[in-house]
C-alpha positions in Angstrom: 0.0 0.0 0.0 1.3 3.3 -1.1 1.2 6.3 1.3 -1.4 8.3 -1.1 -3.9 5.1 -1.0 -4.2 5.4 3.2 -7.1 7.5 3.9 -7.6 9.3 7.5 -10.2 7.5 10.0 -10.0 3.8 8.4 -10.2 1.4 11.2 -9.1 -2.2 11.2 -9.5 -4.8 13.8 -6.1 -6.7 14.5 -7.5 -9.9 16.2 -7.8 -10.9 19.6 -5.6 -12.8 22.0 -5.9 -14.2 25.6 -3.5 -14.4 27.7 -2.4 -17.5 29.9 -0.8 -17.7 33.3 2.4 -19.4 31.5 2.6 -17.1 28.9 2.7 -14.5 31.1 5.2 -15.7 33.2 7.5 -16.9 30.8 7.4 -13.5 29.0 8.1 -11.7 32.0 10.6 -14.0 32.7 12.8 -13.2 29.9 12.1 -9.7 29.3 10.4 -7.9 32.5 10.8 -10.3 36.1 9.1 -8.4 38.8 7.3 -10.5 41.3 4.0 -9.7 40.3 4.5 -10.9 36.6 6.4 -14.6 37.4 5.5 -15.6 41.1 1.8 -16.2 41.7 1.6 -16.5 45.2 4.0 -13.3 45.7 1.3 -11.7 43.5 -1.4 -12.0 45.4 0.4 -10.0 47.7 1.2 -6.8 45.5 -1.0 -3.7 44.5 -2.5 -6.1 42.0 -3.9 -8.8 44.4 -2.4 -11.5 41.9 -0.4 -12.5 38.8 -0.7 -10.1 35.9 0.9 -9.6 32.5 3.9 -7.3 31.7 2.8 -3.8 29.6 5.5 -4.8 27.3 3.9 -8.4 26.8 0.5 -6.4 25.7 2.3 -4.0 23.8 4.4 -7.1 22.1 0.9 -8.5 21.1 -0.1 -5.8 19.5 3.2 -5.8 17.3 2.3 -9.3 16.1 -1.0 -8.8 15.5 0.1 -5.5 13.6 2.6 -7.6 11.5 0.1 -10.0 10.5 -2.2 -7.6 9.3 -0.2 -6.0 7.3 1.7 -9.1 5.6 -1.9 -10.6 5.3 -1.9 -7.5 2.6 -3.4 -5.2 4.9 -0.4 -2.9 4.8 -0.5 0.1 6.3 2.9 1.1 7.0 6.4 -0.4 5.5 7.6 -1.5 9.5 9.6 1.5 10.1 8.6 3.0 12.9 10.1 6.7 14.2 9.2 5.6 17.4 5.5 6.3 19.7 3.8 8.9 21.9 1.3 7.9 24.8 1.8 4.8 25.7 -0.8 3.5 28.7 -1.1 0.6 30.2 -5.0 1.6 32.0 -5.9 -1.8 33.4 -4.1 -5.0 34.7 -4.1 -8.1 32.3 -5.2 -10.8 33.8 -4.3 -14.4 33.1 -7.4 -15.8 30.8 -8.3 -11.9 29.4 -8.7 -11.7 25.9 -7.9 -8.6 24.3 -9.1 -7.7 21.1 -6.7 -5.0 19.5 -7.5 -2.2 16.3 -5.8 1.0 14.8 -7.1 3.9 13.1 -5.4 6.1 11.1 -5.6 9.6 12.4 -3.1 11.5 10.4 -0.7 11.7 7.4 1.6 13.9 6.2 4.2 14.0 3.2 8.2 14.2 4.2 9.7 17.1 3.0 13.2 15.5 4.6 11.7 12.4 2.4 10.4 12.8 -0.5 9.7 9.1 -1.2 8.2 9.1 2.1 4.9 10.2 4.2 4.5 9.6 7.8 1.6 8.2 9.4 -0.2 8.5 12.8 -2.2 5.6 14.7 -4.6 5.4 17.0 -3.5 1.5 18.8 -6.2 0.0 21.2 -6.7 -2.9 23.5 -9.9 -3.5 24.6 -11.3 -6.2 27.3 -13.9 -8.8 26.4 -16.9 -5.6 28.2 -15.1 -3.6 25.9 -13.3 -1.6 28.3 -9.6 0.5 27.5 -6.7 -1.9 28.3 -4.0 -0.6 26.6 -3.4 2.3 24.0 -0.6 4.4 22.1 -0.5 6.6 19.0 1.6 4.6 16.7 3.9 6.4 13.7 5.1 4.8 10.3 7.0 5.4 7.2 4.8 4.6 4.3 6.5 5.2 0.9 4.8 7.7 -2.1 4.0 6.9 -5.2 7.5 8.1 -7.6 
């Protein structure tokens, strides 16, 4: 997909994923291992009341979810990312939640640095199975023009 063929305000659903108790754990095992990500019982114990999943493991979903969208043929960026801005974590994921996760477009503009290149902004949700906010970021992407 070419940067002039993304319109502003298309919405696409990602998919959903739920989260076990050992996925969670062994992600936070390898990448984020505070107490209240690998130990249970120590859990119980925390601000939390029990075992939740790391923001980044969240956040990681979203990134595969993203990828297979787009090399389903969805494309809406090439994978090059400047980098994001708001990044929340709102509610605790639970082992069992399933989160279902979209994006929306929200804003392009051409590179004048670039000239082959626009940048795109992203609207990135995570919503629980009531439908409530989980997770969210505004997302940015190189998408190449049209020559």
């Amino acid at each position: 997909m070419w940067f002039e063929d993304i319109e502003i305000g298309v919405r696409r659903e990602l998919g959903a994923y739920t989260f076990t108790q050992e996925e969670i754990i062994a992600f936070a095992r390898a990448y984020d291992p505070q107490a209240f990500h690998i130990d249970p019982e120590a859990a119980k114990h925390s601000m939390f009341g029990g075992l939740i999943a790391s923001g980044w493991h969240t956040a990681s979903v979203w990134m595969k979810l993203m990828v297979a969208a787009r090399d389903g043929g969805g494309a809406m960026g090439s994978g090059v990312s400047p980098g994001f801005d708001d990044m929340r974590w709102l509610k605790p994921v639970r082992p069992g939640m399933t989160l279902t996760y979209s994006t929306e477009i929200i804003e392009k503009r051409p590179l004048r640095s670039r000239p082959d290149f626009g940048l795109i902004k992203s609207r990135n949700e995570a919503r629980d199975e009531s439908g409530e906010l989980v997770f969210s970021f505004i997302g940015k992407g190189f998408v190449a023009r049209k020559t």
